[in-house]
C-alpha positions as CSV (number, residue, x, y, z in Angstrom):
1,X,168.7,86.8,211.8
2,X,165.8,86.1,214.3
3,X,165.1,87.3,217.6
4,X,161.9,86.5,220.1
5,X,162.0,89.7,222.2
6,X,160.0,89.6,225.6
7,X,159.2,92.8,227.4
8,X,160.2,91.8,230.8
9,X,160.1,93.0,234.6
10,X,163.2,91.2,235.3
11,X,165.3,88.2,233.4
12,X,168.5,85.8,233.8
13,X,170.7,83.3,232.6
14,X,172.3,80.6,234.5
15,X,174.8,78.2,233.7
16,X,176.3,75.7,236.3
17,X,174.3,77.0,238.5
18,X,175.9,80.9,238.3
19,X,174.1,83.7,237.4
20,X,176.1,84.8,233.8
21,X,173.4,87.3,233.1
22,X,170.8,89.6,234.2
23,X,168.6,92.6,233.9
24,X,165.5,94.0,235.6
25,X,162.8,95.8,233.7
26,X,163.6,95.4,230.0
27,X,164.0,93.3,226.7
28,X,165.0,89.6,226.8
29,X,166.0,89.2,223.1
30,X,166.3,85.3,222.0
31,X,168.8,85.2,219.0
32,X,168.7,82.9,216.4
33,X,171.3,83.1,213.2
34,X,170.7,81.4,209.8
35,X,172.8,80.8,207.1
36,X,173.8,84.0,204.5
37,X,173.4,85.8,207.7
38,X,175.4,88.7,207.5
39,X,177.0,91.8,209.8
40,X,174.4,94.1,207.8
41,X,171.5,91.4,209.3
42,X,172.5,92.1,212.8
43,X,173.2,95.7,212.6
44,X,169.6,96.1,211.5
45,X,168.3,93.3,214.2
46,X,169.9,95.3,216.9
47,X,168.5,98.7,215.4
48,X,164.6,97.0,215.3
49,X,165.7,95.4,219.0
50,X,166.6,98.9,220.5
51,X,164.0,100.8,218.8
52,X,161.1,98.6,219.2
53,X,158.2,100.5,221.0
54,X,156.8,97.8,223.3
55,X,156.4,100.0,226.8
56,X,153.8,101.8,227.8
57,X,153.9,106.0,227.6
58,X,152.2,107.9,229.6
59,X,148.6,107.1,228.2
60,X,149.7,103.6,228.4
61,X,149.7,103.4,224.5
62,X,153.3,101.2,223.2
63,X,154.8,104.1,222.3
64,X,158.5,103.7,224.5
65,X,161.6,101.6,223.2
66,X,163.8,99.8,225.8
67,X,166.4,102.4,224.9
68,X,163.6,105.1,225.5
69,X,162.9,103.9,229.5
70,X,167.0,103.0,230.1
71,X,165.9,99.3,230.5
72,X,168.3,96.5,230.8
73,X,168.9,94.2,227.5
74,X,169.5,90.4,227.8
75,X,170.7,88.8,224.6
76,X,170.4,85.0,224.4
77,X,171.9,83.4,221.5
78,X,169.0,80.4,220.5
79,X,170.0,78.2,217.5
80,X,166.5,76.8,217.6
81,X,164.4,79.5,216.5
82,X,166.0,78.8,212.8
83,X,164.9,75.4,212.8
84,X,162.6,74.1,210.2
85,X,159.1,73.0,211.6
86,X,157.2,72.9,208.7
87,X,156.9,69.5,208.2
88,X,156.5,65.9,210.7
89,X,157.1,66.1,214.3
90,X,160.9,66.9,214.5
91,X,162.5,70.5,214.0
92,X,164.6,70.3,210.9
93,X,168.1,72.5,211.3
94,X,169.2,72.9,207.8
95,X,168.5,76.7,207.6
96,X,170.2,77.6,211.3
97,X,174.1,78.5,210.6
98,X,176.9,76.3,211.1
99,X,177.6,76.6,215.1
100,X,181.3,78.4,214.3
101,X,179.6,81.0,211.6
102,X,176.5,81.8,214.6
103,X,179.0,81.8,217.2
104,X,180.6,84.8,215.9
105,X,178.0,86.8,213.8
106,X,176.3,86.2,217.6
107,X,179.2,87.8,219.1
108,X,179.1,90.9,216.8
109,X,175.9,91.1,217.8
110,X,176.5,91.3,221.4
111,X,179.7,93.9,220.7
112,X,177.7,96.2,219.0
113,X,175.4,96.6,221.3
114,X,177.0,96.9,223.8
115,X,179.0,99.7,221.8
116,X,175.5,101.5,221.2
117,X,173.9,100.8,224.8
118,X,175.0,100.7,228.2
119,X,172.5,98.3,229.8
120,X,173.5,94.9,228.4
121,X,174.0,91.3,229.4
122,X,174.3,88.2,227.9
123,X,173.7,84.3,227.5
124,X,176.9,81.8,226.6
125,X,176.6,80.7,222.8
126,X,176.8,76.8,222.9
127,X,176.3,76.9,227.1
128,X,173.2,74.9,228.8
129,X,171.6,77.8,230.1
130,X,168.4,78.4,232.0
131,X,167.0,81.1,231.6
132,X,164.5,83.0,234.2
133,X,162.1,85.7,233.2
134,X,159.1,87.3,233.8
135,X,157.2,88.2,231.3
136,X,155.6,92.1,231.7
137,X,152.2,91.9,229.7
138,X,152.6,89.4,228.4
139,X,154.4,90.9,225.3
140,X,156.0,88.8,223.1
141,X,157.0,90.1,219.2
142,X,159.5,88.1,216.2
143,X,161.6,90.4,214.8
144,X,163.9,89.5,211.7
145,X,166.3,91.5,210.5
C-alpha cells in the first residue's frame, strides 16, 4: 500500500457538490492499494500514517505526529498512485488492485483507523471527488507500507 500524506492547515472532499469530508490542521493521506496487498500492509501504513513526525515541536524541529497535536486525518482512497509510469507517456495500471480487492482492503483501512483515532474523515472509493487542501509547509512525504 501507498499513501502521499500532506501536512495540512485545513482539507476536503467533495462529491456532487457536498462536502463528504473534512479536517482542519492535519494529515491528508492519499491511498493507493496494489495487488498482494494485504490487511498486515495497511495495519502498518496506518501505524507510519499516525506516527509520522511531520509538525513542528516547540523548537520548530519535525518532531510531532498528527496523533501527537490531535489533528484531523483525511483518508482519500487514490488508485493512481500504483500506476506504472516508467515507461512512454501513459500511466500503466497493471500493479494497482482490482477495483473490488482496493475497495475493501481501502475500507479496512478507514475502519481501523478510525478504531485507533478519533479525528477521522474520509473520501468515497470509486467517487469523482475534488478535493481542497492547503498545504502547511509545504510538506509532502510517500510512505509505503
Amino acid at each position: 500500500m501507498i499513501a502521499l500524506i500532506q501536512r495540512v492547515s485545513d482539507a476536503c472532499v467533495r462529491v456532487d457538490g457536498e462536502v463528504i469530508g473534512e479536517i482542519e490542521q492535519g494529515v491528508l493521506a492519499l491511498v493507493g492499494v496494489e495487488k498482494n496487498d494485504q490487511r498486515k500492509n495497511a495495519d502498518r501504513l496506518l501505524q507510519r500514517i499516525l506516527g509520522y513526525r511531520i509538525f513542528a515541536d516547540n523548537e520548530d524541529k519535525m518532531n510531532l505526529s498528527v496523533a501527537d497535536i490531535s489533528g484531523g486525518l483525511l483518508l482519500v482512497p487514490q488508485f493512481t498512485l500504483a500506476a506504472d509510469t516508467g515507461k512512454g507517456k501513459r500511466p500503466s495500471f497493471s500493479s494497482a488492485a482490482p477495483p473490488e480487492e482496493g475497495e475493501l482492503l481501502f475500507n479496512y483501512l478507514l475502519a481501523e483507523a478510525q478504531t485507533q483515532y478519533s479525528n477521522v474523515a474520509c473520501g468515497r472509493f470509486g467517487a469523482d471527488m475534488k478535493v481542497s487542501l492547503c498545504n502547511d509547509g509545504p510538506v509532502t512525504f510517500w510512505l509505503t507500507a
